[in-house]
Biopython code that builds the backbone (N, CA, C, O; Angstrom):
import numpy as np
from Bio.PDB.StructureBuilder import StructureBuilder

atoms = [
    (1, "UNK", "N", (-44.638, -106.030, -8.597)),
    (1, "UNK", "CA", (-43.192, -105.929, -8.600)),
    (1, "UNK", "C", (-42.665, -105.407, -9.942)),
    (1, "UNK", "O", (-41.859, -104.476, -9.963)),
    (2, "UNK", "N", (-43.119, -106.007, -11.088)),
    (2, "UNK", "CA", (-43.165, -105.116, -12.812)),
    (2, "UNK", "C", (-43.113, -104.206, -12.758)),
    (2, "UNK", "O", (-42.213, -103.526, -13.252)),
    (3, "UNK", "N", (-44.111, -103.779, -12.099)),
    (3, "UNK", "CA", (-45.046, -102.307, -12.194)),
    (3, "UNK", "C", (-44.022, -101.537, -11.585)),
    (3, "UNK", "O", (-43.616, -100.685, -12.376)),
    (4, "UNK", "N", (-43.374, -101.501, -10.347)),
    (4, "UNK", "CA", (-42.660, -100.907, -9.356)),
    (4, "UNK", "C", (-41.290, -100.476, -10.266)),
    (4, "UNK", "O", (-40.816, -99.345, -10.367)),
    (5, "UNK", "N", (-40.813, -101.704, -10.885)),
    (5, "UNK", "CA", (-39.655, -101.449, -11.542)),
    (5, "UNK", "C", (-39.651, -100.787, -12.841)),
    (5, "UNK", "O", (-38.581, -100.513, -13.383)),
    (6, "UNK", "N", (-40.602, -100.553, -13.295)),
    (6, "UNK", "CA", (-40.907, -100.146, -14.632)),
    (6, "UNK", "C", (-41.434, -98.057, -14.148)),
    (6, "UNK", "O", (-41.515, -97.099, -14.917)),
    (7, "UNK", "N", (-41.634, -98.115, -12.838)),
    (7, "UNK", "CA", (-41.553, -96.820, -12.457)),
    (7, "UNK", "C", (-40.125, -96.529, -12.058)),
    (7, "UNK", "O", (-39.633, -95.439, -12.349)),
    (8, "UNK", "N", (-39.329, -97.590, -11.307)),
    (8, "UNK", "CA", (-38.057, -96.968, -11.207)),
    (8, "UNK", "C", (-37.184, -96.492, -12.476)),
    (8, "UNK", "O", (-36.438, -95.513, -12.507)),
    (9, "UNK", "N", (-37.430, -97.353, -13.453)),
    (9, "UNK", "CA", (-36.749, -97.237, -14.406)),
    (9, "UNK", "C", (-37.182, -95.638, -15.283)),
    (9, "UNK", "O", (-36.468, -94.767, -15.779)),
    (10, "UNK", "N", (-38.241, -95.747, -15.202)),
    (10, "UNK", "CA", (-38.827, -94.087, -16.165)),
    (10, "UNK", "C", (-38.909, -93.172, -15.076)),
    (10, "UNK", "O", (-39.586, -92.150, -15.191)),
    (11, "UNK", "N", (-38.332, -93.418, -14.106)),
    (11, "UNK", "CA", (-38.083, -92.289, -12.990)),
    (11, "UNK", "C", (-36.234, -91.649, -13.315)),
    (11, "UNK", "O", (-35.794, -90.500, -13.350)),
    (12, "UNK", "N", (-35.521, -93.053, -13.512)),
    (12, "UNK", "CA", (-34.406, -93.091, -13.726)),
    (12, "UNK", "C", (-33.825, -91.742, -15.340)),
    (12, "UNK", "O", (-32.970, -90.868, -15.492)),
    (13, "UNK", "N", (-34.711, -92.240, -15.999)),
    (13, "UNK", "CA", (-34.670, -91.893, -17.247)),
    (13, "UNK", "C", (-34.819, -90.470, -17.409)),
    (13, "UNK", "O", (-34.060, -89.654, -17.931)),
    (14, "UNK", "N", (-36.155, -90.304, -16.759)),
    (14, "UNK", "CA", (-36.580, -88.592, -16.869)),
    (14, "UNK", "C", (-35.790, -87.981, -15.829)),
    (14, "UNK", "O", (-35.791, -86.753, -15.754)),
    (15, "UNK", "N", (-35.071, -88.717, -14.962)),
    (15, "UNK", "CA", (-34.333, -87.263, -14.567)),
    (15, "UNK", "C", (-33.170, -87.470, -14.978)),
    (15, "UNK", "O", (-32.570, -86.466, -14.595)),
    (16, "UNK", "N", (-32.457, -88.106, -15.503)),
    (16, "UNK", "CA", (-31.371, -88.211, -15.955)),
    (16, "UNK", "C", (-31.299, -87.128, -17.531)),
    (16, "UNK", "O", (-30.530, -86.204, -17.796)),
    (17, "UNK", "N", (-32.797, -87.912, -18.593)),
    (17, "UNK", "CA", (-32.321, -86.708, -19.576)),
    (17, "UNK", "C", (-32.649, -85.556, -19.652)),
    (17, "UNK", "O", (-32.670, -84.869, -20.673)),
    (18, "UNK", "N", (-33.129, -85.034, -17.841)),
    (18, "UNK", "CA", (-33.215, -83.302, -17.933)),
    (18, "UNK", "C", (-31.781, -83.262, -18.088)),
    (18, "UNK", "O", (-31.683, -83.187, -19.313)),
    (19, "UNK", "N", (-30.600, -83.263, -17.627)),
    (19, "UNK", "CA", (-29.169, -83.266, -17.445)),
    (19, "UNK", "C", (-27.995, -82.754, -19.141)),
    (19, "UNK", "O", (-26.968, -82.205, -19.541)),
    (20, "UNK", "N", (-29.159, -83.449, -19.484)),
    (20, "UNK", "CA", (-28.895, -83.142, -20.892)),
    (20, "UNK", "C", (-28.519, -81.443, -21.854)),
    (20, "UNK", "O", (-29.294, -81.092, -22.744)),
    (21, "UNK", "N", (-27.620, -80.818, -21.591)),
    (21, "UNK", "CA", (-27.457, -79.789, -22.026)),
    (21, "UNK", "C", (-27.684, -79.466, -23.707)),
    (21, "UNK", "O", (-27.070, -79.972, -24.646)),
    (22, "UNK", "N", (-28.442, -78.764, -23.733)),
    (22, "UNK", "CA", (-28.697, -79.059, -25.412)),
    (22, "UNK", "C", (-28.090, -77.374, -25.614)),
    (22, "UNK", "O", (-28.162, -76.393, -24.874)),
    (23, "UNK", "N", (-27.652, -77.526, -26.594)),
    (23, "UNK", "CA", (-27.257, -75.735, -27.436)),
    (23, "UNK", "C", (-29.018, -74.641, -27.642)),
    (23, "UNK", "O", (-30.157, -74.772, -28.089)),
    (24, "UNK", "N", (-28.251, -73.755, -27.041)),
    (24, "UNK", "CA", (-29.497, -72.797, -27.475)),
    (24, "UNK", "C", (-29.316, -72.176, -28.464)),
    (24, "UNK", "O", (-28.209, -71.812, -28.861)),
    (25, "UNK", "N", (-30.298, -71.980, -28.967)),
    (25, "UNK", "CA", (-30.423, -71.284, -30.425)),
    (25, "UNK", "C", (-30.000, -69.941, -30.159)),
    (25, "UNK", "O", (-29.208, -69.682, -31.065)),
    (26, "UNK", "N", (-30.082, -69.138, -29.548)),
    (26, "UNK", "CA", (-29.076, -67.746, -29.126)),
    (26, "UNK", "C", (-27.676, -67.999, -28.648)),
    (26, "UNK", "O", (-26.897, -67.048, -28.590)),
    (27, "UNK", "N", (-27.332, -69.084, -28.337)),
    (27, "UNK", "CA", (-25.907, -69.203, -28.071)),
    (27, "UNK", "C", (-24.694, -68.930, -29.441)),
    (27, "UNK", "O", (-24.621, -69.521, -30.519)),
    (28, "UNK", "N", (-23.943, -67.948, -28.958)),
    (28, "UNK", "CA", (-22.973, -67.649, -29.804)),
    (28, "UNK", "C", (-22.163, -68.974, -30.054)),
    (28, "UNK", "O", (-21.906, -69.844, -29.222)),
    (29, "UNK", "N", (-21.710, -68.922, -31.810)),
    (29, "UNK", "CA", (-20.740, -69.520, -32.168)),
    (29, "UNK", "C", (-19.821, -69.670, -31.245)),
    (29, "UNK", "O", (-19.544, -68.659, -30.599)),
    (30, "UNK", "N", (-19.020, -71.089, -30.888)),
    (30, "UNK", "CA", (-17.915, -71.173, -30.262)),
    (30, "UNK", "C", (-16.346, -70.574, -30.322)),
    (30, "UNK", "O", (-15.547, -70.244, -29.445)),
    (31, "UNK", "N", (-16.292, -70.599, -32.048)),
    (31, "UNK", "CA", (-14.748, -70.710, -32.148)),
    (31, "UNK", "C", (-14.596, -69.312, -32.717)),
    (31, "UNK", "O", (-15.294, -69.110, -33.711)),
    (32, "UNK", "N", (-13.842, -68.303, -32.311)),
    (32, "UNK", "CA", (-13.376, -67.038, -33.154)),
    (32, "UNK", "C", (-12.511, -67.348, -34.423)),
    (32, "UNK", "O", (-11.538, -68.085, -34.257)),
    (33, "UNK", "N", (-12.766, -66.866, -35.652)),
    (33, "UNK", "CA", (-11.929, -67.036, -36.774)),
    (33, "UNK", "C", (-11.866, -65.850, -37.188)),
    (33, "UNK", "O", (-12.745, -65.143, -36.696)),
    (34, "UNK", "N", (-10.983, -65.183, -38.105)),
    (34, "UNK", "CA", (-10.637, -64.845, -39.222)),
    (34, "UNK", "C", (-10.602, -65.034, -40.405)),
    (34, "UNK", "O", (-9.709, -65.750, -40.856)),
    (35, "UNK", "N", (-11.595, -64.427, -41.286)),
    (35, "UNK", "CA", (-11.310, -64.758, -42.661)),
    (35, "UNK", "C", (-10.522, -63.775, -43.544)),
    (35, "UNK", "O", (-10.619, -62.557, -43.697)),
    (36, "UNK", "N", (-9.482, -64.965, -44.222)),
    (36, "UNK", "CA", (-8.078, -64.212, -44.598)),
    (36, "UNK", "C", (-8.367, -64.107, -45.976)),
    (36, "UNK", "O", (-7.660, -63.213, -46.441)),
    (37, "UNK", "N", (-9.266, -64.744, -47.051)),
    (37, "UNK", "CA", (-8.967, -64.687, -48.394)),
    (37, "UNK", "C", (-9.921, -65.420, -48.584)),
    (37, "UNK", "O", (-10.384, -66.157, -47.714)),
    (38, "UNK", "N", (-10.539, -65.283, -50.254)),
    (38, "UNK", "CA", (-11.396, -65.949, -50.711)),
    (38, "UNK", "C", (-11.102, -65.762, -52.149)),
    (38, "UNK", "O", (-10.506, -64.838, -52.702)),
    (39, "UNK", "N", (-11.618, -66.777, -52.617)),
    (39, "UNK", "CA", (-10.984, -67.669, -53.848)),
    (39, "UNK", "C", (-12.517, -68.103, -54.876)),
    (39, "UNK", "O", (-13.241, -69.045, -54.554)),
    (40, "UNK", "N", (-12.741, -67.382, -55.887)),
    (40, "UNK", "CA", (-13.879, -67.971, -56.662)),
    (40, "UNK", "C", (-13.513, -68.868, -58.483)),
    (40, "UNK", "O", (-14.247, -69.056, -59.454)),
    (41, "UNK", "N", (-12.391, -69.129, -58.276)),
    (41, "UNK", "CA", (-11.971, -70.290, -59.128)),
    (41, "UNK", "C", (-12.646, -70.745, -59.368)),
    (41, "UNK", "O", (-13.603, -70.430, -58.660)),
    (42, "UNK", "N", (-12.991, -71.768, -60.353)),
    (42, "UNK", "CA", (-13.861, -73.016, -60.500)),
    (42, "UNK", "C", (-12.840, -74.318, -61.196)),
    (42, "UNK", "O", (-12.769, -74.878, -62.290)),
    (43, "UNK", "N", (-12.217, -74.403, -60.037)),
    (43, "UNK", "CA", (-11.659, -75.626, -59.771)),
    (43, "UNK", "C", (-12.084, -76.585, -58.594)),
    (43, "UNK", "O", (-13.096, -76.227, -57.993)),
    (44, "UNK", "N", (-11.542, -77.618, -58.214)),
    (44, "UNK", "CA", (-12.345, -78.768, -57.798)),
    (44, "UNK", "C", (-11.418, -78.503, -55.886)),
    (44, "UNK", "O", (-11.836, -78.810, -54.770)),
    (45, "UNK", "N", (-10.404, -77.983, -56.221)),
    (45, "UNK", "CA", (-10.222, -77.877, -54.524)),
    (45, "UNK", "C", (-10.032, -76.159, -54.607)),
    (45, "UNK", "O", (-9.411, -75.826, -53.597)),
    (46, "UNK", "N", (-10.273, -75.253, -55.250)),
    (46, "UNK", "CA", (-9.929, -74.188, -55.506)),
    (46, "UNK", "C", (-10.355, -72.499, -54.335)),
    (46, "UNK", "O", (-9.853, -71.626, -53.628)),
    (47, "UNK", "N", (-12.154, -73.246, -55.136)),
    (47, "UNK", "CA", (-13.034, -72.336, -54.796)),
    (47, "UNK", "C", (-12.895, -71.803, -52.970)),
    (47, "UNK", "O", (-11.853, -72.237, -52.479)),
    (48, "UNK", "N", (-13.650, -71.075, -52.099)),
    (48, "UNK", "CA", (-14.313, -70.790, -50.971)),
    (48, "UNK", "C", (-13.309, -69.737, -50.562)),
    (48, "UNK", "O", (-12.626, -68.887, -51.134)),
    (49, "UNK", "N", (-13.524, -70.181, -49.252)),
    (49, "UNK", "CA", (-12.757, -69.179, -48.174)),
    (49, "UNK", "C", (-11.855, -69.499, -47.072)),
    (49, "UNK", "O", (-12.352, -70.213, -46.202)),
    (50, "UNK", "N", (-10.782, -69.178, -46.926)),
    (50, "UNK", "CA", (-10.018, -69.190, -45.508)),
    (50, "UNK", "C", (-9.809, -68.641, -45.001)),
    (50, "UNK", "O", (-9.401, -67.485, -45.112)),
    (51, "UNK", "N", (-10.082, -69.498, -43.945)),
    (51, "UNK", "CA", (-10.165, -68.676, -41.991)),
    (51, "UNK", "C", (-8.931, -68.877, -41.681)),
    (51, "UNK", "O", (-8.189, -69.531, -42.413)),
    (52, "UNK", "N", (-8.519, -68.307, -40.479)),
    (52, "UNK", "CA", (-7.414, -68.476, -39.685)),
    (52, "UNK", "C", (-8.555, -69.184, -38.160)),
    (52, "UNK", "O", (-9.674, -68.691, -38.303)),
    (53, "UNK", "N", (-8.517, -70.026, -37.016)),
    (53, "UNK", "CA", (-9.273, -70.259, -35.705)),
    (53, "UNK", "C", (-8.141, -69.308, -34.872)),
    (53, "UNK", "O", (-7.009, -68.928, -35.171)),
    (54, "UNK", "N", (-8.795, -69.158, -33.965)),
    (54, "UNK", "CA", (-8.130, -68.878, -32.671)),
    (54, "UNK", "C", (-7.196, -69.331, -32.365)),
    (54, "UNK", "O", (-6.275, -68.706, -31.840)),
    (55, "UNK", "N", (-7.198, -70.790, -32.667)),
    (55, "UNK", "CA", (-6.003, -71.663, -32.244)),
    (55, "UNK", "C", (-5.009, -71.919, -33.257)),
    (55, "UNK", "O", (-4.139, -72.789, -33.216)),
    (56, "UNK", "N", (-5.256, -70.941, -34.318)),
    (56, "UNK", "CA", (-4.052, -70.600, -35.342)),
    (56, "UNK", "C", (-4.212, -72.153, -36.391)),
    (56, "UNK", "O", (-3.402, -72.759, -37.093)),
    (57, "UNK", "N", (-5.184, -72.298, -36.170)),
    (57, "UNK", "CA", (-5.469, -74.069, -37.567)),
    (57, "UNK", "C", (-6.499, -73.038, -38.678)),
    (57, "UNK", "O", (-7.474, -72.295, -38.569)),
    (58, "UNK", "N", (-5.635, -73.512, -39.698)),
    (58, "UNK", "CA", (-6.329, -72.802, -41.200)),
    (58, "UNK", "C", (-7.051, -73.526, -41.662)),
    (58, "UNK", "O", (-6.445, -74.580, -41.852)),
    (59, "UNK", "N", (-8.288, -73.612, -42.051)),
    (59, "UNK", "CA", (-9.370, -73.970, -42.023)),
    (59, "UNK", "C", (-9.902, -73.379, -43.927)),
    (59, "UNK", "O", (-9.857, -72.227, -44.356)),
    (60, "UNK", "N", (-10.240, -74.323, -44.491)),
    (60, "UNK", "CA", (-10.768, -74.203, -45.620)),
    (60, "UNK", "C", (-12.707, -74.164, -45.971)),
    (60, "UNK", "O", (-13.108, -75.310, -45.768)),
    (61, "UNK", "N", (-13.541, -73.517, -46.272)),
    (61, "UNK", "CA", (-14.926, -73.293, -46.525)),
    (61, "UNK", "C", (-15.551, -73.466, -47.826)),
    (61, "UNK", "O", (-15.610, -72.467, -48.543)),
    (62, "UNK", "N", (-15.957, -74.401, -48.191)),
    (62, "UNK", "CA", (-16.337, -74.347, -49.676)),
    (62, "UNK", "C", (-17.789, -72.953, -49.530)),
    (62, "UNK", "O", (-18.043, -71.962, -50.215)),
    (63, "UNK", "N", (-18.380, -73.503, -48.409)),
    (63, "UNK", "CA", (-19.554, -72.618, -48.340)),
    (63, "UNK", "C", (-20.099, -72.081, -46.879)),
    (63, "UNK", "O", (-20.365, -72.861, -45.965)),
    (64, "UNK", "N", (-20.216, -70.828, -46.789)),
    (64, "UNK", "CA", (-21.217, -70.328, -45.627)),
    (64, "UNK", "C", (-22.624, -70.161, -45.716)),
    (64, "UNK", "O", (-23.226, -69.713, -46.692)),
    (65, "UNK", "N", (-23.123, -70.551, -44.629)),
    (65, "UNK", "CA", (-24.986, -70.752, -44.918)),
    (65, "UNK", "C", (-25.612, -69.363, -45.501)),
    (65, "UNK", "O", (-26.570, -69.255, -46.266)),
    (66, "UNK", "N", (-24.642, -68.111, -44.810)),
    (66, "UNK", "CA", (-25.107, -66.687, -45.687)),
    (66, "UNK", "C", (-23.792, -66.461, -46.435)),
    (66, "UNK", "O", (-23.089, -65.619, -45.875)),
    (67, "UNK", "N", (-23.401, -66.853, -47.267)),
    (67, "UNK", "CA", (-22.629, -66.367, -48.512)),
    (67, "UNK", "C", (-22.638, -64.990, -48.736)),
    (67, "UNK", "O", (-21.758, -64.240, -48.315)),
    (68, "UNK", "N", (-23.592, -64.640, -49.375)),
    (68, "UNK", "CA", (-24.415, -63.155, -49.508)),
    (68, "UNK", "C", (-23.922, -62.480, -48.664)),
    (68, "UNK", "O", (-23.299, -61.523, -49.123)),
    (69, "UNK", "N", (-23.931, -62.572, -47.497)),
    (69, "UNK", "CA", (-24.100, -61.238, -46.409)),
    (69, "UNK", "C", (-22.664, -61.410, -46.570)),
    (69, "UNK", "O", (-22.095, -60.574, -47.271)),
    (70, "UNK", "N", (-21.767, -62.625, -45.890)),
    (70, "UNK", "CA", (-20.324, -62.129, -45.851)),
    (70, "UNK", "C", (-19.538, -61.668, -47.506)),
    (70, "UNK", "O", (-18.653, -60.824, -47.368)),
    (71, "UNK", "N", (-19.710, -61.995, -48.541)),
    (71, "UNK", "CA", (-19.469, -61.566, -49.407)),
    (71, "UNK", "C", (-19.723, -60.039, -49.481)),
    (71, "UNK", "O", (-18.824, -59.351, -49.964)),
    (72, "UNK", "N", (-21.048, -59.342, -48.979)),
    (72, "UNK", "CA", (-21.347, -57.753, -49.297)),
    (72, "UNK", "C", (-20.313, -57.480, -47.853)),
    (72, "UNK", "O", (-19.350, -56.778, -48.162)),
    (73, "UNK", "N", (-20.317, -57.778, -46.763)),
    (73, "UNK", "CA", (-19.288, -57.638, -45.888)),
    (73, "UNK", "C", (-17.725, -57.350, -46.381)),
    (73, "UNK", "O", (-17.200, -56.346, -45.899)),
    (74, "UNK", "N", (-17.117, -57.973, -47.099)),
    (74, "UNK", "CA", (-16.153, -58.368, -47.978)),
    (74, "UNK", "C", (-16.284, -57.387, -48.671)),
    (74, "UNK", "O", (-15.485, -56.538, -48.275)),
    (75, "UNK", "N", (-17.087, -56.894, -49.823)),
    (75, "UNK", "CA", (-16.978, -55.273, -50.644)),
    (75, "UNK", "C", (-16.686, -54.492, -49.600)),
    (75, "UNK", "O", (-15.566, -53.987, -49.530)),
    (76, "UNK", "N", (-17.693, -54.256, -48.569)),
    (76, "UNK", "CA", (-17.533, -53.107, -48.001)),
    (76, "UNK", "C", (-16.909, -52.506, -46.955)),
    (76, "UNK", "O", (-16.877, -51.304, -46.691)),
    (77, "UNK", "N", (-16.187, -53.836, -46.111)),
    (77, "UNK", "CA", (-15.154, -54.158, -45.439)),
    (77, "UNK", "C", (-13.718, -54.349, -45.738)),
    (77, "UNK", "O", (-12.855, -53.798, -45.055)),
    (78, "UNK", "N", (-13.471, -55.028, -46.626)),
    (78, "UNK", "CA", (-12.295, -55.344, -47.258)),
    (78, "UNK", "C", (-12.106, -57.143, -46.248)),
    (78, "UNK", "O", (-12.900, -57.806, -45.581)),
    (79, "UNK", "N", (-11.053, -57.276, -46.529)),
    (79, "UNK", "CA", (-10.524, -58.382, -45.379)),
    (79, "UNK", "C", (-9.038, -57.737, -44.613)),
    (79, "UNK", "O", (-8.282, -56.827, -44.954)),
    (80, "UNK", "N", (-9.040, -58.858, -43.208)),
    (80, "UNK", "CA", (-9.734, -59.774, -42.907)),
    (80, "UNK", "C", (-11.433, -59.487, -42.291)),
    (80, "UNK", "O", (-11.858, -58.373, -41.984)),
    (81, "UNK", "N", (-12.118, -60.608, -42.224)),
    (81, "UNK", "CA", (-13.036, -60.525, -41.587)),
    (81, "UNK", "C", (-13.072, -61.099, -40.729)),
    (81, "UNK", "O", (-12.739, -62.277, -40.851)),
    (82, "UNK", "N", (-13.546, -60.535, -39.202)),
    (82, "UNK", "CA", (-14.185, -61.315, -38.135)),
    (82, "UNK", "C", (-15.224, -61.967, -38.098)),
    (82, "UNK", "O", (-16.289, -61.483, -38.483)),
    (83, "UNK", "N", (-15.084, -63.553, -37.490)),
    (83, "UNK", "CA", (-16.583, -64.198, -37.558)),
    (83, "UNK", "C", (-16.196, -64.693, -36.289)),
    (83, "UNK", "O", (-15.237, -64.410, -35.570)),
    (84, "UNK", "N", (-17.377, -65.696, -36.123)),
    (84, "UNK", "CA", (-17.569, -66.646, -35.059)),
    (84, "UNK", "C", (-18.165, -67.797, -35.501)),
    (84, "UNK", "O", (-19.292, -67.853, -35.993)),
    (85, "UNK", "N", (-17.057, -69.158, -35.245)),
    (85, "UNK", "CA", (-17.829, -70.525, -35.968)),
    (85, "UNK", "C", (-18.035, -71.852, -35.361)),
    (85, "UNK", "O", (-17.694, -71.936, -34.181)),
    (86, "UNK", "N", (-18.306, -72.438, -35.673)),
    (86, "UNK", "CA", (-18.678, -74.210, -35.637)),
    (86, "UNK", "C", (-18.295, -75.090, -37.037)),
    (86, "UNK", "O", (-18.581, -74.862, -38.212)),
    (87, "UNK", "N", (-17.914, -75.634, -36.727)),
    (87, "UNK", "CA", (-17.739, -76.411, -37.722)),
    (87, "UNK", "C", (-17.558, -77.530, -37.830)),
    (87, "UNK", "O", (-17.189, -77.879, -36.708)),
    (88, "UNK", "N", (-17.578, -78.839, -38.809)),
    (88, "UNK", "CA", (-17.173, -79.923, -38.608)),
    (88, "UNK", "C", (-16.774, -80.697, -40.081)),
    (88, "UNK", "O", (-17.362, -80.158, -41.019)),
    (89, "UNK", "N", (-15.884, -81.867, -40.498)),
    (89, "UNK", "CA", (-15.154, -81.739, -41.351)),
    (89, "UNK", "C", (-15.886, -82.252, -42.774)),
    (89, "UNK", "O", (-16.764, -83.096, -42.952)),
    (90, "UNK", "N", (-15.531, -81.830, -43.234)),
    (90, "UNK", "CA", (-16.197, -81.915, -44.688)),
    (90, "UNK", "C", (-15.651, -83.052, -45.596)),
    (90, "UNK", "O", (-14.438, -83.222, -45.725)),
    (91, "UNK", "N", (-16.548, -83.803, -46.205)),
    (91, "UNK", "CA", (-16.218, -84.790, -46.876)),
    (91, "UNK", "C", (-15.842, -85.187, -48.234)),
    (91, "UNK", "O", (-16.270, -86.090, -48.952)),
    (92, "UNK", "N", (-14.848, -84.205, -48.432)),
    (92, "UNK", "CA", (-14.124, -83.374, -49.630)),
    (92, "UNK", "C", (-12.649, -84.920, -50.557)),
    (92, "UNK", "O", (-11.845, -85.793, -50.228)),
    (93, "UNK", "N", (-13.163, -84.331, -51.607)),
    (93, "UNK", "CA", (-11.477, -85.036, -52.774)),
    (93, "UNK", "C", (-10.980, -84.585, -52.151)),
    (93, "UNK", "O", (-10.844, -85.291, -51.152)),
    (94, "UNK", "N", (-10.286, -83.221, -52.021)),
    (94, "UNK", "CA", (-9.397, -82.952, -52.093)),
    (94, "UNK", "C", (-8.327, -82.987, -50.593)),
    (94, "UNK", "O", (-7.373, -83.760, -50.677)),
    (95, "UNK", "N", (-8.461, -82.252, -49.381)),
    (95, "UNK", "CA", (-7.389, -83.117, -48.344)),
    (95, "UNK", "C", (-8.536, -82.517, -47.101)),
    (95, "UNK", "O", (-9.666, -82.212, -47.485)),
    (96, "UNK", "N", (-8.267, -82.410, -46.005)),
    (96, "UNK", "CA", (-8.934, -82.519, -44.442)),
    (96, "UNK", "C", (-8.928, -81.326, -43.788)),
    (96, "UNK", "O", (-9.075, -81.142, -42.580)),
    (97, "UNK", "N", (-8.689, -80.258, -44.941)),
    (97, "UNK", "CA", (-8.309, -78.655, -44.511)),
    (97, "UNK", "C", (-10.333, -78.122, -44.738)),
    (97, "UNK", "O", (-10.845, -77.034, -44.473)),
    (98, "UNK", "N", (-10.794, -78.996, -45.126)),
    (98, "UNK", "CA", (-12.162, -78.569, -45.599)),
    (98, "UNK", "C", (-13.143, -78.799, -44.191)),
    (98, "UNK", "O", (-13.093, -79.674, -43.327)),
    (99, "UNK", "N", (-14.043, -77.628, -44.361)),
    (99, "UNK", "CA", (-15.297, -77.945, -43.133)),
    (99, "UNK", "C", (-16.250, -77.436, -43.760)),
    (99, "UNK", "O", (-16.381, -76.682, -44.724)),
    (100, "UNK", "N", (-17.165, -78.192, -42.765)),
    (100, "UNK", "CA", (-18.534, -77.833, -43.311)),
    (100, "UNK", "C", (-19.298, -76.948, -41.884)),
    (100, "UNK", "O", (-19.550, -77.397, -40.766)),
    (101, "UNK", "N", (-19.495, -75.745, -42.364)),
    (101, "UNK", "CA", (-19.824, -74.582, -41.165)),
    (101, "UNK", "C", (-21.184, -75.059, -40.578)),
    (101, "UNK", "O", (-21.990, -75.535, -41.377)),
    (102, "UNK", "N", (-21.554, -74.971, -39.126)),
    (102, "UNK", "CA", (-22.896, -75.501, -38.853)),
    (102, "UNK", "C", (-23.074, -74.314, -38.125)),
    (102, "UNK", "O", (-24.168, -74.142, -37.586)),
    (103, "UNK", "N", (-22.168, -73.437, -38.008)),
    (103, "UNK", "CA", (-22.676, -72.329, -37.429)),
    (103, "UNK", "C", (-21.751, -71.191, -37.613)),
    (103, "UNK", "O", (-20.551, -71.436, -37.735)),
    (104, "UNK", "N", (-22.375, -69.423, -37.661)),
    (104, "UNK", "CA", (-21.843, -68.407, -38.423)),
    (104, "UNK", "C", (-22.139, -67.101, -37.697)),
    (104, "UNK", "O", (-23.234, -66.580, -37.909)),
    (105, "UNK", "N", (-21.608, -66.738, -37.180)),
    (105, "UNK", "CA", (-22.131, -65.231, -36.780)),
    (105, "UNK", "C", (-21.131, -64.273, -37.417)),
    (105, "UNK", "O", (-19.951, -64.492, -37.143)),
    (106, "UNK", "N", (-21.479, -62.967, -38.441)),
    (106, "UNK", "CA", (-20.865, -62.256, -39.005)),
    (106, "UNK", "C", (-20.549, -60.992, -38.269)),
    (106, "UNK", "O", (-19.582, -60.278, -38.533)),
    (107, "UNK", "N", (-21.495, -60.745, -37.257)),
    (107, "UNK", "CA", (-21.369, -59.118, -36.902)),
    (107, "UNK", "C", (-20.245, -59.542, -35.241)),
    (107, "UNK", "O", (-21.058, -59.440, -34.323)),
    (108, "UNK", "N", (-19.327, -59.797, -34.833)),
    (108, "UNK", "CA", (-18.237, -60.756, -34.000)),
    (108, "UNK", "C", (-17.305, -59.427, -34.543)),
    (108, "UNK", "O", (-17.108, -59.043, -35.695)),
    (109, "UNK", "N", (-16.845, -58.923, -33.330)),
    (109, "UNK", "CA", (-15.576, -57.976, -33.433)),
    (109, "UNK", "C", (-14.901, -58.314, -32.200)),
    (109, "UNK", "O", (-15.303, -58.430, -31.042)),
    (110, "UNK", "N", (-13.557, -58.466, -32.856)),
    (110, "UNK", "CA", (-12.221, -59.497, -32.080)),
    (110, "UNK", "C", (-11.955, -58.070, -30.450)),
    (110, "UNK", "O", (-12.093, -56.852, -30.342)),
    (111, "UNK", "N", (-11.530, -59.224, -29.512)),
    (111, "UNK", "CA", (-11.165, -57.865, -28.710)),
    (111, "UNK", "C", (-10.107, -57.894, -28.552)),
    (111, "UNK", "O", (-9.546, -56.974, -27.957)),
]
sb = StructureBuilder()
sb.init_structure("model")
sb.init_model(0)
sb.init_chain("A")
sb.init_seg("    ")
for serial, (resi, resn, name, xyz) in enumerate(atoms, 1):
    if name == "N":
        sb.init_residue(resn, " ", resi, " ")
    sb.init_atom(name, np.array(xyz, "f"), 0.0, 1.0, " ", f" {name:<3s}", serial, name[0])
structure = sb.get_structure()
């Protein structure tokens, strides 16, 4: 009778966490942004970059995981720049306008 229930239960389990949608690593960034300006101050809320989202919330970046690339983007582009992001909030002094990017796609042209 153990035995029986201890199969229902890991029967229960494995099909339940196929169900589980996990992010694919080729899946595009969710959120379309704009980046409007960037700021290399060295002050304490100064520095990064701002986006505009889709949904028109201005969004502050101390850092992108490729810096580099959107920065040479930035020479040779000018602004704004199109991206595509993820993000989630950053645990900043200064106020709740800050995120911390978990995801970045640079080559994103708005339609």
């Amino acid at each position: 009778m153990v035995r029986l229930l201890h199969i229902i239960i890991l029967t229960l389990i494995l099909t339940f966490s196929g169900c589980i949608k996990k992010k694919d690593v080729n899946e595009t960034c969710p959120i379309a942004a704009t980046i409007v300006a960037y700021s290399d101050l060295e002050c304490l809320c100064c520095p990064g970059w701002t986006a505009v989202t889709e949904f028109d919330d201005t969004i502050r970046v101390t850092q992108f995981p490729n810096d580099e690339l959107i920065l040479l983007m930035m020479e040779q582009e000018g602004l704004p720049l199109y991206i595509r992001v993820d993000f989630e909030d950053e645990q900043l002094a200064c106020d709740d306008q800050f995120k911390k990017i978990t995801c970045v796609e640079v080559n994103y042209t708005p339609i």
